[in-house]
Phi, psi and omega in degrees: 000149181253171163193127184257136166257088192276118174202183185311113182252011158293144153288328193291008175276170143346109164322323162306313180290334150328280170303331164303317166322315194254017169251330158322303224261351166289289188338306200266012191250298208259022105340286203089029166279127174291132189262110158263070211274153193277003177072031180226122206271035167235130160088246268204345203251346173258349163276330208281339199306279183327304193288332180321295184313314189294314196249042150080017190275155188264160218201112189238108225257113165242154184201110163303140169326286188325328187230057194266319164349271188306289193304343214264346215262327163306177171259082121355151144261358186173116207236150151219109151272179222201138174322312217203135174310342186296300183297357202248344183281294193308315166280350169255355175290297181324317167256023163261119175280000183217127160222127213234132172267090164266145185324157175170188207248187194314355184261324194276331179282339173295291189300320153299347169270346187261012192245286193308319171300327181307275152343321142289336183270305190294324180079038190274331190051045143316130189294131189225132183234129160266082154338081186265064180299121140116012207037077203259326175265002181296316159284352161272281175310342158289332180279313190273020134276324165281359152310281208348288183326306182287032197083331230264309181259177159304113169291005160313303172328279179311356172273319201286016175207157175270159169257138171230152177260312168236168178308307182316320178312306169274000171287303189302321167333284174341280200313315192248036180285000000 
């Protein structure tokens, strides 16, 4: 099984939020889930690298051209890069069978929204976890119950991912896929 962990590549955050990263990405490394990575060695997204590494687990590299420099320079197991982020979204929704949201800023929110359409369009049902750790998405899930409410979406939509809060939640997830 693959997995991509779209989250935060800031540094300036909260340390916690670090550690949930790497306690994420400890569950799913001895899962024996291949980490399909965004190619970026910072914040939230350089601890999953790092916990991937530590526990000896393979590391599959997507990267935009802006950052094939940086992604060529990690330890990878295999890197591809893609014209554009659009194209670099688009290839790691397409080789993950798991895709789990931890918090994170306008890229990670890029990517959960092209995931999620993706995913309601294609009818792939690919597995999707919103990580609301501290309810860092509780207010984004309130909007996207009133698009529902209002029309705009599907609860076809509102199906295609689980909410998890905590870690014990997503172990438990984990544990009964």
């Amino acid at each position: 099984m693959k997995v991509f962990i779209a989250s935060s590549a800031n540094n300036n955050i909260p340390r916690d939020y670090k550690e949930i990263a790497s306690k994420v990405a400890t569950i799913l490394a001895r899962k024996d889930y291949k980490l399909l990575f965004g190619a970026c060695d910072q914040g939230m997204m350089g601890e999953t690298l790092l916990t991937y590494k530590y526990e000896g687990k393979k590391v599959k590299g997507f990267a935009d051209i802006t950052d094939a420099e940086t992604a060529n320079g990690l330890e990878l197991d295999a890197l591809d890069v893609f014209p554009t982020t659009f194209d670099r979204t688009k290839a790691l929704y397409e080789a993950a069978d798991l895709i789990v949201i931890l918090p994170g800023g306008v890229g990670t929110l890029s990517e959960l929204f092209s995931i999620l359409e993706e995913n309601n369009t294609r009818k792939d049902n690919k597995k999707i976890v919103i990580f609301n750790y501290n309810h860092f998405y509780t207010s984004l899930l309130n909007y996207l119950t009133r698009l529902y409410e209002s029309g705009f979406i599907t609860k076809d939509l509102l199906k295609t991912f689980v909410i998890v809060r905590d870690i014990d939640n997503f172990k438990t997830y984990i544990d009964n896929l």
